[in-house]
N, C-alpha and C positions, 0 to 999 in steps of 0.2 A: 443652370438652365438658360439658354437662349432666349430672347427676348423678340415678342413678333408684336407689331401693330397692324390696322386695318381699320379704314372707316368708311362707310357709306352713305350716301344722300339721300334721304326722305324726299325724294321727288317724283316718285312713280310708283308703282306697284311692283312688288319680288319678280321674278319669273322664274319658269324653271330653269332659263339659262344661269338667272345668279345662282339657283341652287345649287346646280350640276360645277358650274364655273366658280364660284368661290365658298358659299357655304359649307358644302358638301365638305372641301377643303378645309375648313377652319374646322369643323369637327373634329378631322382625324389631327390637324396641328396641333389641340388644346392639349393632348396627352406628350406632346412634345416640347414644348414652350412658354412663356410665360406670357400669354396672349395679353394683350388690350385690344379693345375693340369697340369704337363710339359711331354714335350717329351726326353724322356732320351737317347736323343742322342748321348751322351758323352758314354753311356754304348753296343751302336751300335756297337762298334770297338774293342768288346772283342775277334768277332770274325769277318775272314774277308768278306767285303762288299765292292762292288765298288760305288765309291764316286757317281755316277749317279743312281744308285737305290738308296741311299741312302735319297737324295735328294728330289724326288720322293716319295720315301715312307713315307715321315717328310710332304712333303704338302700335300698327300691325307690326312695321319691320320688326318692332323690338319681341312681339310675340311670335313673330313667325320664325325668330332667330333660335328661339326658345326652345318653341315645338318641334325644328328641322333637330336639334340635341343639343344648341351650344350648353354647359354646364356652367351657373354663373361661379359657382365651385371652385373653376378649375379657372373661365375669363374674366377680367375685369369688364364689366359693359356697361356706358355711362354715354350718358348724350353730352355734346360738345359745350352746349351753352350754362352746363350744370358747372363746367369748370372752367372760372375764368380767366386763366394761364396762358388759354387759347389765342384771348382777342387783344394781351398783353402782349406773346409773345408774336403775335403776327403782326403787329407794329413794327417791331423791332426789323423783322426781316424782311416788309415790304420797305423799308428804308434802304435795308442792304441789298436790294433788287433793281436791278438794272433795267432802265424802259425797255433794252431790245431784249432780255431775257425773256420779259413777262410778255410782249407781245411776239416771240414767236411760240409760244406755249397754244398749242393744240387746237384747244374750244375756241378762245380768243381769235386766233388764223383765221377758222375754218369760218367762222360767223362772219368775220370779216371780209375774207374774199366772195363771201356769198353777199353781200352787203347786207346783211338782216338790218332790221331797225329794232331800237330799245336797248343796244349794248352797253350795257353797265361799265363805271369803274372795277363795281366788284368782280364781274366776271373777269375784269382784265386783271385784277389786282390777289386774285382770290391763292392763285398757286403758291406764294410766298407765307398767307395760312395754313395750306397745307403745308407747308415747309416745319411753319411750328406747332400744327396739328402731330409731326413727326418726331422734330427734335426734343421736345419735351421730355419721353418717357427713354429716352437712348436707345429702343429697339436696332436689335442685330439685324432682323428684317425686316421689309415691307413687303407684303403679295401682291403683285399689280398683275393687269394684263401687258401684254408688249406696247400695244398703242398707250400704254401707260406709264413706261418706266423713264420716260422724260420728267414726270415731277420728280421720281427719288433722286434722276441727276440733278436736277436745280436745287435740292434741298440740299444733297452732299456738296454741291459750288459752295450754297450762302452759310453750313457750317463751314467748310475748310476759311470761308471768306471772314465768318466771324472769329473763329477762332488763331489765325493769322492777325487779326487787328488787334482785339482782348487776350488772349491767350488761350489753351485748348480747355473746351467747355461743352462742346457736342461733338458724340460717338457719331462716323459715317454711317449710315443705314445700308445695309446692299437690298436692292432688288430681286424680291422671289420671283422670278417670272414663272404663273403656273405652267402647266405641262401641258405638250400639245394635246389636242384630243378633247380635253377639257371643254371648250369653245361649243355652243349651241347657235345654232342658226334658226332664224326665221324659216316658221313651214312652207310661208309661202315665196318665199325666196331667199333658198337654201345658200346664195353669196352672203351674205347678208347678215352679220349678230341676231340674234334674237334680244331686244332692248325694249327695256318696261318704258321708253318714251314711243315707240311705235305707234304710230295711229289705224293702222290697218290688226284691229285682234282676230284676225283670221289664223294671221301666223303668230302669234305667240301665245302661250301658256304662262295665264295665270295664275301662283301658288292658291290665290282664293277664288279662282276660276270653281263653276259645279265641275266637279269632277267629270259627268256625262259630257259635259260642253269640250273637256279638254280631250276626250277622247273622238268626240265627233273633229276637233281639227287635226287630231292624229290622221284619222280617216281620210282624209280631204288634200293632206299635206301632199306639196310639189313632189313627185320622183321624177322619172325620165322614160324612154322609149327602150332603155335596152332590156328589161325584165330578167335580169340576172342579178342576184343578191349579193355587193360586192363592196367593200369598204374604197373605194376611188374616190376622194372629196376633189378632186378636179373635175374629174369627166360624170361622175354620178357626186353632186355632191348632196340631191333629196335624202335619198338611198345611204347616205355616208351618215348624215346627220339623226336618220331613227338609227344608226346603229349607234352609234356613239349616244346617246339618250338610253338606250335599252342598256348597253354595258356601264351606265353610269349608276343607274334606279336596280341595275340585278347583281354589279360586279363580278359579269362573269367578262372573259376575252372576249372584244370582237371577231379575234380569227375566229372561236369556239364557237361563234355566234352565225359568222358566214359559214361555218362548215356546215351546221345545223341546218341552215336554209337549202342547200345543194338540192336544187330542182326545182324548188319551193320558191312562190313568186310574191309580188309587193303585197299582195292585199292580207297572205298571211301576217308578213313582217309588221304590217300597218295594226292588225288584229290583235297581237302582242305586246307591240309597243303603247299600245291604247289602252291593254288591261291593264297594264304595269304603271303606267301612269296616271289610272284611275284609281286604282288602289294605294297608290302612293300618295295623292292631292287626298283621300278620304281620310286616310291616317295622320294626315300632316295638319289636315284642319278640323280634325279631332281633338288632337292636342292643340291646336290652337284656341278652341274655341272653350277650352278647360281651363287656358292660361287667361284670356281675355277676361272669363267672369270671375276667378280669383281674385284678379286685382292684385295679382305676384310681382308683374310687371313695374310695380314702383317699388316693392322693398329691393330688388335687382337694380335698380338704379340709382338709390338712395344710397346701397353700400358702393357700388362702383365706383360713382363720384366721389364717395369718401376717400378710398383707396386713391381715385385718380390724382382728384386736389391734394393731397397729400406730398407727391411725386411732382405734380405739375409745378404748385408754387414753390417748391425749393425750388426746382432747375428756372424759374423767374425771379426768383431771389438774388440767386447768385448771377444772371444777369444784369439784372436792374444796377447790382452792384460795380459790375466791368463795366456799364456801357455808363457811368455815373447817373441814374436817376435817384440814386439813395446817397444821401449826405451825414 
């Protein structure tokens, strides 16, 4: 069985685009693959967070991972700072990183040409942990989005880089780039990701959003002037985006879905797309709120981490060893 990795940042609240865009995915993968999957909390503190959100947003994620089906059964799910292989082996690779790698890396750029103030080393330094947030467990894949598959190329440089200097010691990872269609956009402007850092919650949907509230911005959400029900994400992309949301929560076809509408105008499709998304957040945070008072949450993570550090500090071992830290 192939081997898949994944991590995410405790820095904002789920939405339903991560649901739709990689959750929803990592369910049907777990029957595929030998998932791992951590919370990279360690990469939470690039930028600042107060240690009580933090906290918070590390156990809903891991509950709501829960509740959405991941089976810990079937995944390894272990938060980052429970294994310390992480903060050993990202040493290692922020060494074997290049200044102009790490600053043309994405977040670092984009904050930059914007001149933000408060940039971090870490943010600048942070992709080289992901690098051995990666190489640790040798995953065959990574799932990224597109605007994302620049880290797995920097992580396949600095293993090809390390293993050219030591000899070969880390598997290349290839890049899953999800599928199109995948992608959820902002209701209220439908160019636009839907991302749990938004400041405007008009357009996005919260997985612990009231369900009522997330149907009222179904309601409310941007379409356009032509009133014809038609998958076009250029020229209608309001209109593109409840469909793609409705084939994501019912798995039927879009085509099936515009055929269905023929005559039939937005305020139906909006009426639809609002039950289904109500009914899906009630369900989801049902089981969420079953996982929450169990207190299941830490035996799931307690075995993870075992599994994880087990895996981790060898492939740290036999480093330590090549790069001489061990005599």
């Amino acid at each position: 069985m192939k081997t898949m990795l994944s991590g995410i940042k405790p820095t904002g609240r789920l939405t339903l685009g991560n649901y739709i865009g990689a959750i929803g995915e990592f369910i049907k993968y777990q029957d595929e693959y030998d998932m791992y999957i951590f919370i990279a909390n360690e990469h939470a503190i690039t930028v600042p967070i107060e240690a009580k959100e933090l906290r918070k947003n590390t156990k809903d994620l891991i509950a709501l991972y829960l509740a959405a089906g991941l089976d810990p059964e079937k995944v390894t799910l272990f938060m980052q700072t429970d294994v310390p292989a992480h903060a050993k082996l990202g040493w290692i690779m922020t060494c074997l990183s290049g200044y102009g790698e790490l600053q043309r890396m994405t977040q670092f750029k984009d904050k930059m040409a914007k001149q933000e103030t408060g940039i971090t080393a870490g943010l600048y330094a942070y992709p080289a942990l992901m690098a051995a947030d990666i190489l640790l467990y040798d995953p065959d894949y990574v799932p990224v989005g597109v605007d994302q598959s620049q880290h797995v190329e920097l992580t396949r440089d600095l293993a090809e880089r390390f293993n050219h200097r030591y000899s070969d010691t880390f598997k290349l990872p290839q890049p899953l780039v999800t599928k199109v269609g995948a992608k959820i956009y902002d209701l209220q402007n439908p160019t636009k990701k839907m991302s749990k850092s938004e400041t405007n919650p008009k357009g996005v949907i919260d997985l612990l959003d009231d369900p009522a509230v997330a149907r009222n911005k179904i309601k409310a959400a941007v379409t356009d002037s032509l009133g014809v029900v038609r998958f076009d994400p250029e020229n209608q992309p309001g209109v593109s985006n409840l469909l793609t949301i409705l084939s994501a929560l019912t798995s039927e076809d879009i085509d099936s879905i515009v055929a269905r509408y023929e005559g039939k105008g937005y305020g139906e499709l909006k009426k639809e797309v609002g039950d289904v998304v109500y009914d899906f957040l009630t369900n989801l945070q049902a089981r969420y709120k079953e996982i929450i008072d169990s207190g299941v949450i830490y035996d799931v993570l307690k075995d993870g981490a075992s599994k994880a550090n087990q895996i981790a500090e060898k492939k740290v071992r036999k480093v330590y060893k090549k790069v001489g830290f061990t005599i």
